[in-house]
Biopython code that builds the backbone (N, CA, C, O; Angstrom):
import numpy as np
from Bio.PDB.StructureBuilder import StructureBuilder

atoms = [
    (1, "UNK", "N", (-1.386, -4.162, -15.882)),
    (1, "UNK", "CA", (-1.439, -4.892, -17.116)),
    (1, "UNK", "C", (-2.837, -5.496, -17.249)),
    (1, "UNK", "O", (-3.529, -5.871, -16.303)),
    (2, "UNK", "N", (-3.149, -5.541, -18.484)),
    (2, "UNK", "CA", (-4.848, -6.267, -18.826)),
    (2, "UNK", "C", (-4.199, -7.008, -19.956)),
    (2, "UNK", "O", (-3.079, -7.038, -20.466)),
    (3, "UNK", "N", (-5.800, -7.818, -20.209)),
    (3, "UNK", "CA", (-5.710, -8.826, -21.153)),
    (3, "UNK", "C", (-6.595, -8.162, -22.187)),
    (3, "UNK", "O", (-7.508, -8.684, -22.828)),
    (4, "UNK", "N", (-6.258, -7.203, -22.221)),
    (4, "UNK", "CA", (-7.101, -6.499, -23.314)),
    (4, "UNK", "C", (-5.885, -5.345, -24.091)),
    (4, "UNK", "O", (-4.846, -4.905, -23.599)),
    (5, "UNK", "N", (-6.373, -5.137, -25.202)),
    (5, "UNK", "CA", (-5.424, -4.647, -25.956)),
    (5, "UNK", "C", (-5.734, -2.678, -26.039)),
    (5, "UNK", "O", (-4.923, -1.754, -26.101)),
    (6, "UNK", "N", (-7.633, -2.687, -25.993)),
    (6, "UNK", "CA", (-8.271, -1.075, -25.569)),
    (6, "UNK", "C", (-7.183, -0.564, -24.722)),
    (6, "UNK", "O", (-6.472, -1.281, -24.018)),
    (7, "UNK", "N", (-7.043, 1.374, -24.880)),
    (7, "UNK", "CA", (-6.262, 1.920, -23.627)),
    (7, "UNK", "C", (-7.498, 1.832, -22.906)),
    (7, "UNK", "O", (-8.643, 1.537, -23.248)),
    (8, "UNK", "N", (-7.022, 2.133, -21.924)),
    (8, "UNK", "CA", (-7.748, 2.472, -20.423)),
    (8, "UNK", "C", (-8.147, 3.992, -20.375)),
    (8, "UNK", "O", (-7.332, 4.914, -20.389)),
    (9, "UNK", "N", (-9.485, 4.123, -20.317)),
    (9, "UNK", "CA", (-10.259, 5.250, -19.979)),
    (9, "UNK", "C", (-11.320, 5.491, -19.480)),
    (9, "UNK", "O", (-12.346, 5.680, -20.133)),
    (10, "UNK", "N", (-11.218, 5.530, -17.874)),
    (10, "UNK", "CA", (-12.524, 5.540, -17.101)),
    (10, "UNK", "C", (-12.719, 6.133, -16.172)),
    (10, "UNK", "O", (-11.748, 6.751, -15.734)),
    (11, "UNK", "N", (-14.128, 6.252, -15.368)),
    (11, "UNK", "CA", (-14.110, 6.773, -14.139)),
    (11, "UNK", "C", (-14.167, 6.240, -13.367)),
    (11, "UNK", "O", (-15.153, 5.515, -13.497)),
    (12, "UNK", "N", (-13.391, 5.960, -11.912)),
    (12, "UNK", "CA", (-13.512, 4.888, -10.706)),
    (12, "UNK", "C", (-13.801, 6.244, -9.391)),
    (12, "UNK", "O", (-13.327, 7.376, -9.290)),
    (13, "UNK", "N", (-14.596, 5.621, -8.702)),
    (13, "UNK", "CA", (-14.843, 6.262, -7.798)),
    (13, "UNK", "C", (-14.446, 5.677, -6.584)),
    (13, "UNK", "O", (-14.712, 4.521, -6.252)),
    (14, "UNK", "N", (-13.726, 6.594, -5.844)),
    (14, "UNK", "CA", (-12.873, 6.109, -4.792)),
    (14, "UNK", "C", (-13.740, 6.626, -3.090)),
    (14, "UNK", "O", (-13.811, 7.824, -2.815)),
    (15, "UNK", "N", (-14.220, 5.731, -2.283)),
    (15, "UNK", "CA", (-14.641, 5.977, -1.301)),
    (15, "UNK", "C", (-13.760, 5.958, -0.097)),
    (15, "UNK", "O", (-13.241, 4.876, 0.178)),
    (16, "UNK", "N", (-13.486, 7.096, 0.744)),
    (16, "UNK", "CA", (-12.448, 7.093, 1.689)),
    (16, "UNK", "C", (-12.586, 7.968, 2.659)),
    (16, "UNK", "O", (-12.579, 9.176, 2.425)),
    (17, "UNK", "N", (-12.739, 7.433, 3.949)),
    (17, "UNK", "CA", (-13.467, 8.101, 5.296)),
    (17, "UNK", "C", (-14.991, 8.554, 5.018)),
    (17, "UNK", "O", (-15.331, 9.652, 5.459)),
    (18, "UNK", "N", (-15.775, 7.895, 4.425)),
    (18, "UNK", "CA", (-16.910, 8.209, 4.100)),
    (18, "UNK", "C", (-17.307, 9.206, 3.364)),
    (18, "UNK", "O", (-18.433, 9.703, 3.363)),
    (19, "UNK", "N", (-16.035, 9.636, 2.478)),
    (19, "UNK", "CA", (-15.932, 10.841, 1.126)),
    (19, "UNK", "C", (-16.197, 9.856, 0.201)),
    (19, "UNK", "O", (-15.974, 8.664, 0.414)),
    (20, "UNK", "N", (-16.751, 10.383, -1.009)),
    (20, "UNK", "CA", (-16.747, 9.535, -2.239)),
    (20, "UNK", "C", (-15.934, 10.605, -2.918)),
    (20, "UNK", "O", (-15.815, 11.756, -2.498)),
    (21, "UNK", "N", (-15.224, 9.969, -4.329)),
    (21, "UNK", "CA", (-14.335, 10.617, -4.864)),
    (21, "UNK", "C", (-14.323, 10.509, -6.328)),
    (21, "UNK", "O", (-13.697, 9.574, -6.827)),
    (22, "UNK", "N", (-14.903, 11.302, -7.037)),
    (22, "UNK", "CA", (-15.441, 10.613, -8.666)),
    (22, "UNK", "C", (-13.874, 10.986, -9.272)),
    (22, "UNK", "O", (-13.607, 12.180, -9.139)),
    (23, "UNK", "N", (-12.701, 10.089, -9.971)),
    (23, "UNK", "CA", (-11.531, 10.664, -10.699)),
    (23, "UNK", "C", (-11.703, 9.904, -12.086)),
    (23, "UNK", "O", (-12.543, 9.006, -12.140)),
    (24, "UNK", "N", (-11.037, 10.184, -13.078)),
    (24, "UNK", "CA", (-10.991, 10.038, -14.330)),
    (24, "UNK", "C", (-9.725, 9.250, -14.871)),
    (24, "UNK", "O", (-9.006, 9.897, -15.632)),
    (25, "UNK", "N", (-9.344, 7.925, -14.584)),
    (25, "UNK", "CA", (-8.526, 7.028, -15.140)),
    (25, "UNK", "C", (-7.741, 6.800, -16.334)),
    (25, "UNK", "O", (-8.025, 5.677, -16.751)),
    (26, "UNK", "N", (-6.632, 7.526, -17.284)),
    (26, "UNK", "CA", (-6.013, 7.639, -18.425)),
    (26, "UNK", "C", (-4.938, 6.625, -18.925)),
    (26, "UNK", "O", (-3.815, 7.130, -18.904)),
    (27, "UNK", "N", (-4.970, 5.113, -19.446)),
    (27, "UNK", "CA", (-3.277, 5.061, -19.448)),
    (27, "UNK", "C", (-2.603, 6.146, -20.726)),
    (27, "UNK", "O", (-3.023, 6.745, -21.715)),
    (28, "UNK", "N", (-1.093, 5.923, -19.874)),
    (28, "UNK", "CA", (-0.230, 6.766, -20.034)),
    (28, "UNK", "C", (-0.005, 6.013, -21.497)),
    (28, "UNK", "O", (0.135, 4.808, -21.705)),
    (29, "UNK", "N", (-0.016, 7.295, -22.601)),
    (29, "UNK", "CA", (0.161, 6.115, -24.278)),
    (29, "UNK", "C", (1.806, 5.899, -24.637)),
    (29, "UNK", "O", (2.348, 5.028, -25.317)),
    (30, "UNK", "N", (2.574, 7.460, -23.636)),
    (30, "UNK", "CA", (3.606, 7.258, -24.169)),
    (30, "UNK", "C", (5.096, 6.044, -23.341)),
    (30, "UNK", "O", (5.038, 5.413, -22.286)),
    (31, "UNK", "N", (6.090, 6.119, -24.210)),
    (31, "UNK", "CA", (7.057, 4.782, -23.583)),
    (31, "UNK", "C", (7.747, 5.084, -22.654)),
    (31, "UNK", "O", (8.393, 6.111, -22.856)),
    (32, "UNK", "N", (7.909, 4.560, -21.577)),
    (32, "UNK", "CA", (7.977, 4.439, -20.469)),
    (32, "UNK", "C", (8.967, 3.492, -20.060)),
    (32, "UNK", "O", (9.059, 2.392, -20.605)),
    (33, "UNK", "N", (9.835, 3.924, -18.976)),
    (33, "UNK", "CA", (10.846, 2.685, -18.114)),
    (33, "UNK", "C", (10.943, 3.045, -16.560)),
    (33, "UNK", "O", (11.441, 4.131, -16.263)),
    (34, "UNK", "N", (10.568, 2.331, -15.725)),
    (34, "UNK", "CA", (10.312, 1.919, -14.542)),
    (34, "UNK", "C", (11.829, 2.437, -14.031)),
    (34, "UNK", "O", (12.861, 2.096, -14.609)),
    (35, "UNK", "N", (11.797, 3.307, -12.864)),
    (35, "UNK", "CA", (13.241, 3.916, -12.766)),
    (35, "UNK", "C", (14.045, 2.730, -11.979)),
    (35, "UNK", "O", (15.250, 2.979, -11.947)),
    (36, "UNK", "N", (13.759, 1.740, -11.459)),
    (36, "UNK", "CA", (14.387, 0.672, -11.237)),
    (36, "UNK", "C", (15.046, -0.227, -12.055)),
    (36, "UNK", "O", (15.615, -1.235, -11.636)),
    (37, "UNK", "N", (14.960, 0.235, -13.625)),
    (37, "UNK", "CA", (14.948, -0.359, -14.795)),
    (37, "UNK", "C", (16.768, 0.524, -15.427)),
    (37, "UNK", "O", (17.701, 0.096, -16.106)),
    (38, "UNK", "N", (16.552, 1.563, -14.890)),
    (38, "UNK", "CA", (17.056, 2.938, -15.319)),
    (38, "UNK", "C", (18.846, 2.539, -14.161)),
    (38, "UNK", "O", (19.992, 2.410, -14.590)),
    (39, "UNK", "N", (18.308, 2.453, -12.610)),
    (39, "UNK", "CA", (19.146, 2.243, -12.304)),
    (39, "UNK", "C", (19.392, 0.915, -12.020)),
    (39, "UNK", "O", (19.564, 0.768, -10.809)),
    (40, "UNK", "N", (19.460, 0.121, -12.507)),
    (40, "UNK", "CA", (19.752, -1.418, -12.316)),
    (40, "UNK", "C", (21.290, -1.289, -13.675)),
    (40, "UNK", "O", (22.418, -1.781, -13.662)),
    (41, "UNK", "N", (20.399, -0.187, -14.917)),
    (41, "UNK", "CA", (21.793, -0.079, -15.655)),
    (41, "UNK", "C", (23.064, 0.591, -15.637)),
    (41, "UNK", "O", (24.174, 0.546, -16.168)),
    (42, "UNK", "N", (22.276, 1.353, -14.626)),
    (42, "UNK", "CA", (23.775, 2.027, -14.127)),
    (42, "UNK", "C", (24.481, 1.542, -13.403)),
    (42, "UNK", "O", (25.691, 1.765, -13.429)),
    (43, "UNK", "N", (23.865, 0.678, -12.490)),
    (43, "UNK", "CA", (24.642, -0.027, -11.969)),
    (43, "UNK", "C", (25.780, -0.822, -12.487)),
    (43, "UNK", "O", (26.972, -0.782, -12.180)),
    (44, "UNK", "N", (25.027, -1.686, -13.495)),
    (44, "UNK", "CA", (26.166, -2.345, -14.147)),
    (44, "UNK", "C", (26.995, -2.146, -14.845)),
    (44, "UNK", "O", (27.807, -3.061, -14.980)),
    (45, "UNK", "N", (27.206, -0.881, -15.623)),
    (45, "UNK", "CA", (27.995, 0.255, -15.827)),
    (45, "UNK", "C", (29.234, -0.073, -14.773)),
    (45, "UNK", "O", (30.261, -0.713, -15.000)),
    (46, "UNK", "N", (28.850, 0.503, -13.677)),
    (46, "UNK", "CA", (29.732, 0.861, -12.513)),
    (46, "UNK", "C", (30.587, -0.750, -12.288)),
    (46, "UNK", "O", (31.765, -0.728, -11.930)),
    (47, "UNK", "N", (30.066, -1.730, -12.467)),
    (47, "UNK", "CA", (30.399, -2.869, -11.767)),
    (47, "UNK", "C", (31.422, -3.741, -13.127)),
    (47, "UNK", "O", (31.966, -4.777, -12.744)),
    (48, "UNK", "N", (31.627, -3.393, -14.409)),
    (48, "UNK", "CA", (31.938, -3.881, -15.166)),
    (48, "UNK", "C", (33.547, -3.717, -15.088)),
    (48, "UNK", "O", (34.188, -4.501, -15.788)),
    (49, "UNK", "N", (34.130, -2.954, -14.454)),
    (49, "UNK", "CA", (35.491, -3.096, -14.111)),
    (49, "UNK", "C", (35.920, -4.203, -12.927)),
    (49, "UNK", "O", (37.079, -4.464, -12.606)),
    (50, "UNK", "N", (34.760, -4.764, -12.381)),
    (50, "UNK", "CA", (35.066, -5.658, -11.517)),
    (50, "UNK", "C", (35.924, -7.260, -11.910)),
    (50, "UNK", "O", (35.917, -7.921, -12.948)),
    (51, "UNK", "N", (36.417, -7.422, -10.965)),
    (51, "UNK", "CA", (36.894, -8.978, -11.401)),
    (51, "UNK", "C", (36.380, -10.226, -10.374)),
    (51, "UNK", "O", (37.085, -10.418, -9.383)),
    (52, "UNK", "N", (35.782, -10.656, -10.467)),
    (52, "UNK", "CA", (34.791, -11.664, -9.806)),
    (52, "UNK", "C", (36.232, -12.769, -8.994)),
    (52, "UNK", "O", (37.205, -13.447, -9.322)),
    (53, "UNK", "N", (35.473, -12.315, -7.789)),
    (53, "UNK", "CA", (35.967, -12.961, -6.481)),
    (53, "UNK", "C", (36.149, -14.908, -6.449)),
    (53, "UNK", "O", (35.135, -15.601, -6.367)),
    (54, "UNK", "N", (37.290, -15.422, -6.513)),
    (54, "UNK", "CA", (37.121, -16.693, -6.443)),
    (54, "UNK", "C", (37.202, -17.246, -5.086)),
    (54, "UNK", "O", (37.989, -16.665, -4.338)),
    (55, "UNK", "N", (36.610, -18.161, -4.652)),
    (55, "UNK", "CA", (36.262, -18.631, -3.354)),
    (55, "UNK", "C", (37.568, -19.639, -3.283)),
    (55, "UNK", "O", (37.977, -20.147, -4.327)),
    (56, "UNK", "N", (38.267, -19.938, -1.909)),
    (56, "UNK", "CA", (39.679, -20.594, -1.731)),
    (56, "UNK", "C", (39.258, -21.563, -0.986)),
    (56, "UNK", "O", (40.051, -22.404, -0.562)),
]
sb = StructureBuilder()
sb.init_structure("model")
sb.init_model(0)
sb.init_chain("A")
sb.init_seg("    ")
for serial, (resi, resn, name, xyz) in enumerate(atoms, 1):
    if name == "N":
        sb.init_residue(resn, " ", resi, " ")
    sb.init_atom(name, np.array(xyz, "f"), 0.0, 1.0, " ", f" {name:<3s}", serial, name[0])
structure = sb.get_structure()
């Protein structure tokens, strides 16, 4: 996330074991959901027949 509203388009060069690595940086424009997002709802799907446990 940035505080800027521009997409992201650049080159970062990545140095690793004494390789340099020139790559080309894109954000992704289209919409998107984090698959933790995806199954958190399935979950609750699954859990909605439940009947919540009362403590004695």
């Amino acid at each position: 996330m940035t505080d800027s509203v521009k997409s992201i388009e650049e080159e970062v060069v990545i140095v690793e074991e004494g390789k340099r690595f020139r790559v080309w940086v894109e954000e992704e424009m289209r919409d998107w959901t984090p698959d933790w997002v995806e199954n958190l709802f399935d979950q609750e799907e699954e859990f909605d027949d439940w009947e919540p446990m009362l403590e004695t």
